[in-house]
C-alpha positions in Angstrom: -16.2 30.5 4.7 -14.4 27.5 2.9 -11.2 29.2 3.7 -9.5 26.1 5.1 -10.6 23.3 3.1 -9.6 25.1 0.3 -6.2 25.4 2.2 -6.5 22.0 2.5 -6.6 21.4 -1.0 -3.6 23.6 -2.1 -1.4 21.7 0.5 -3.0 18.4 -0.6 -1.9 19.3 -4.4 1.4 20.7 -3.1 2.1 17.6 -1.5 1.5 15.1 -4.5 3.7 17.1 -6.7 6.6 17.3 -4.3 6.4 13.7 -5.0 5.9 13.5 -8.5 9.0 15.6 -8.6 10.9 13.4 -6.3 9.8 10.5 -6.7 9.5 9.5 -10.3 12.8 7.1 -10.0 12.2 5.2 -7.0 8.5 4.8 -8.3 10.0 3.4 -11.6 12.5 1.0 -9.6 9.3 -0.2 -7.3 7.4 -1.1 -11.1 10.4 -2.9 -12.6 10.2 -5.4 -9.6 6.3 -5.7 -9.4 6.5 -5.8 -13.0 9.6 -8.8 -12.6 7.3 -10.8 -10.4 4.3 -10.5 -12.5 5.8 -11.5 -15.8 7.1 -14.4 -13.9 3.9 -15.6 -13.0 4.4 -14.8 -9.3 2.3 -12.3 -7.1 2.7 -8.6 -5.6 1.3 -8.7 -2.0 0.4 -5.5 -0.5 0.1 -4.9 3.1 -1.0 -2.2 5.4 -2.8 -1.5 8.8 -5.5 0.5 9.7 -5.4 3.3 7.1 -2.7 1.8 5.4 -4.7 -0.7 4.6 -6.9 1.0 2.4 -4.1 1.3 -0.7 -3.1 -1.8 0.0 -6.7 -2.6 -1.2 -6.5 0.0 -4.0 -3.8 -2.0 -5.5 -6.1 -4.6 -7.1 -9.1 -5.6 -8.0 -9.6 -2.0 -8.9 -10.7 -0.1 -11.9 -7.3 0.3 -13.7 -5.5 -2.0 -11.8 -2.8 -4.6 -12.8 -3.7 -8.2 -12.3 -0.8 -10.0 -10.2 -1.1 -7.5 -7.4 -2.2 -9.2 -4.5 -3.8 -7.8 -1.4 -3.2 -9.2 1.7 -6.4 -7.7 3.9 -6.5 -9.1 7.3 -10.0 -8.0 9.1 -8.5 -7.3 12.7 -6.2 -5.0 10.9 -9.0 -2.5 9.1 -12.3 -2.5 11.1 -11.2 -0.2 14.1 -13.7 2.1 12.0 -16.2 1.0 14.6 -14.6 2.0 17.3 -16.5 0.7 20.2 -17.7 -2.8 20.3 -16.3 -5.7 18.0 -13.5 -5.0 15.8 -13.1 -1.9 18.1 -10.2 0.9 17.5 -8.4 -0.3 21.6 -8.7 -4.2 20.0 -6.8 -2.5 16.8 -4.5 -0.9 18.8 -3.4 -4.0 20.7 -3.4 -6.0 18.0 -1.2 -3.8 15.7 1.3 -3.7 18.3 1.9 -7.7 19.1 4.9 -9.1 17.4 4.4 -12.1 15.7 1.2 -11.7 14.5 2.6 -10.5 11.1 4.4 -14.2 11.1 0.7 -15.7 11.9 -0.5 -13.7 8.9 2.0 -15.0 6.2 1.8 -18.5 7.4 -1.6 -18.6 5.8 -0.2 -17.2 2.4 2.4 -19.0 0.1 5.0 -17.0 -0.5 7.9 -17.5 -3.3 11.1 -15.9 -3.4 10.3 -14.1 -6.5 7.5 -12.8 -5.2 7.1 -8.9 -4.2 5.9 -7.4 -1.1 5.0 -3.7 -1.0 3.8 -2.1 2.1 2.1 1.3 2.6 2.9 2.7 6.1 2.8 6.2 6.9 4.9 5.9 10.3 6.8 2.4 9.7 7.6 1.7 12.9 4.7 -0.6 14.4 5.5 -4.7 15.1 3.1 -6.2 13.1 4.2 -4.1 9.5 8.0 -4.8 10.8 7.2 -9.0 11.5 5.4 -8.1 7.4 8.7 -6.5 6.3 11.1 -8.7 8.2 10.0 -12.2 7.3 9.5 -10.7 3.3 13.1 -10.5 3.5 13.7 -13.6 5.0 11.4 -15.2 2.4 13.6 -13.8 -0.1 11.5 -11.6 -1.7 12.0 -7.8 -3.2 10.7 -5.5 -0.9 9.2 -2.0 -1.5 7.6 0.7 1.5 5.8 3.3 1.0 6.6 5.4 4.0 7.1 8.9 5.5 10.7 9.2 6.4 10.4 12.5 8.3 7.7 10.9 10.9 9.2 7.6 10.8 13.2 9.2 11.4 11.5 10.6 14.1 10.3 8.1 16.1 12.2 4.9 17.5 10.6 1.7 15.9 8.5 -0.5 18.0 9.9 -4.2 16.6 12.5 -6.6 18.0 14.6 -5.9 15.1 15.0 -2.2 16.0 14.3 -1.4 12.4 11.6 0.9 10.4 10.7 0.6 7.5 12.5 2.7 5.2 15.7 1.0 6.8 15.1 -2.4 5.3 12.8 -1.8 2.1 14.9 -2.7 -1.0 13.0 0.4 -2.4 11.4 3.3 -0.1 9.3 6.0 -1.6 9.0 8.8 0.6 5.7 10.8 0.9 7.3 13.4 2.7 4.0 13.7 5.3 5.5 15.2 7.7 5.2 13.8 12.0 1.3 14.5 12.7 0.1 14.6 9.1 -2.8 16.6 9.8 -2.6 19.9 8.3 -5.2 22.7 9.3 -4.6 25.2 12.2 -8.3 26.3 12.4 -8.9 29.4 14.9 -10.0 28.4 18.2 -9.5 24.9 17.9 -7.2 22.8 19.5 -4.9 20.3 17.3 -4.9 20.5 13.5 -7.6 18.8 11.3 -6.9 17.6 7.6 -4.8 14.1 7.1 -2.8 13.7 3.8 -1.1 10.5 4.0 -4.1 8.4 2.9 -4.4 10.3 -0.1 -1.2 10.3 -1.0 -0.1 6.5 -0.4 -3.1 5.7 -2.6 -1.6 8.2 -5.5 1.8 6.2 -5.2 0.1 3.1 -5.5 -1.9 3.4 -8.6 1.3 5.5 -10.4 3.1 2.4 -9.2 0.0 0.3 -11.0 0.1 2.5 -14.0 3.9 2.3 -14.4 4.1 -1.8 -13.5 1.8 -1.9 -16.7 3.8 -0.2 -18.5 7.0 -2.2 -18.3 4.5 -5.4 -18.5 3.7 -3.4 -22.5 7.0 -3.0 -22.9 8.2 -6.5 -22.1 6.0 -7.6 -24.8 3.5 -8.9 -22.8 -0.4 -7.6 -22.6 -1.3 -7.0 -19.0 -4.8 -8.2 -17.1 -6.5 -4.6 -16.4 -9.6 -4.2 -14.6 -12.3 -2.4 -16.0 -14.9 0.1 -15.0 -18.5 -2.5 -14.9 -20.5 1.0 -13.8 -21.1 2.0 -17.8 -23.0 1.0 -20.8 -20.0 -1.4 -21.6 -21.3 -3.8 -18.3 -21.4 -7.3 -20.2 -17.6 -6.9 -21.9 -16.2 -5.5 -18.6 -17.7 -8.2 -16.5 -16.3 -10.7 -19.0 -12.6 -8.9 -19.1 -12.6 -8.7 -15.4 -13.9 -12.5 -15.2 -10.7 -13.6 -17.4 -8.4 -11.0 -15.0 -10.1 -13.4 -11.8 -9.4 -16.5 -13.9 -6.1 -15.2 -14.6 -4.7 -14.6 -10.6 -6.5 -18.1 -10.0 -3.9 -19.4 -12.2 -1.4 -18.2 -10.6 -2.4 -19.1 -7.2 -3.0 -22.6 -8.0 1.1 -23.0 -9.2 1.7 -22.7 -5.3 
């Protein structure tokens, strides 16, 4: 017993290094532009749907995590977890699949040109990360994906523009997940259990976090960091994380 989720595991671990191996440089490019934009006072948006969504979120405010990322967390986009009922996984569906709803989205948001837009998206083909990716570039801004180019390379894209999203990204870091992500044959049973690609677009994200703060360090500069309330150090990491709030109010009030 425990045969395949340790196989899970040692494919899980197999999977990360392949991209700390290949991926080192186009992670490093990605933090030189968040890092640009945040030492310019300007914002890094993050976007995903459904489970891209989630490190989208991890980007910031999270132990660890770099203020001047900016989440951009839209509620039809990440509650098909109920599945039946409101905020159902069929609304999600539809939803995720109308172009023009990404434009809807940004319209609430003010954007500048020297802001960054980084979006996780495992299969980077559906409209409403497309519209995301699309208008960022029409905006002006850098743009960086976090993306599986065998699935996506696979698959025709499902936006006006004909385009996925490794194919307009100024920067593309590949997870490498391959079409179907799920990785566990288990006797007897039908399809494969086991998904990666959450795991590992939340790795990429905080090394992109980790290395952002870096060139921040190295610019001179003394980045905004979240820190850990959940210890004995409570009062001076609620008062750090309070300045790190007041600090990205700051920046959204220049708008």
């Amino acid at each position: 017993m425990g045969k395949n989720s340790k196989e899970y595991f040692n494919i899980l671990v197999e999977r990360l290094q392949n991209v700390a191996d290949s991926q080192i440089e186009a992670i490093d490019k990605a933090a030189e532009i968040c890092a640009e934009s945040i030492l310019n006072d300007k914002l890094v948006f993050t976007f995903g749907t459904g489970h891209g969504s989630f490190a989208a979120m991890e980007m910031f405010p999270r132990t660890g995590t770099v203020t001047g990322f900016r989440p951009i967390v839209e509620s039809s986009m990440i509650s098909f977890h109920r599945v039946l009922g409101d905020g159902g996984a069929r609304q999600y569906r539809f939803i995720h699949s109308q172009e023009g709803y990404g434009d809807a989205i940004l319209a609430s948001h003010q954007l500048d040109s020297k802001d960054t837009m980084l979006i996780f998206s495992h299969s980077g083909l559906n409209a409403v990360t497309l519209d995301i990716a699309v208008a960022a570039k029409r905006y002006g801004m850098k743009l960086i994906g976090v993306t599986s180019i065998p699935h996506s390379s696979s698959t025709p894209s499902r936006h006006s523009s004909n385009k996925r999203l490794f194919e307009i990204a100024d920067v593309v870091i590949d997870t490498a997940v391959p079409k179907g992500d799920a990785v566990i044959e288990i006797e007897n049973m039908k399809g494969k259990t086991g998904a990666t690609s959450t795991s590992i677009a939340i790795a990429i994200g905080h090394a992109i976090n980790v290395a952002t703060a870096e060139k921040i360090v190295a610019a001179g500069r003394d980045p905004f960091v979240m820190v850990s309330p959940n210890t004995t150090e409570k009062e001076s990491a609620t008062k750090q994380n309070d300045k790190n709030y007041a600090e990205l109010w700051r920046r959204l009030r220049m708008r």
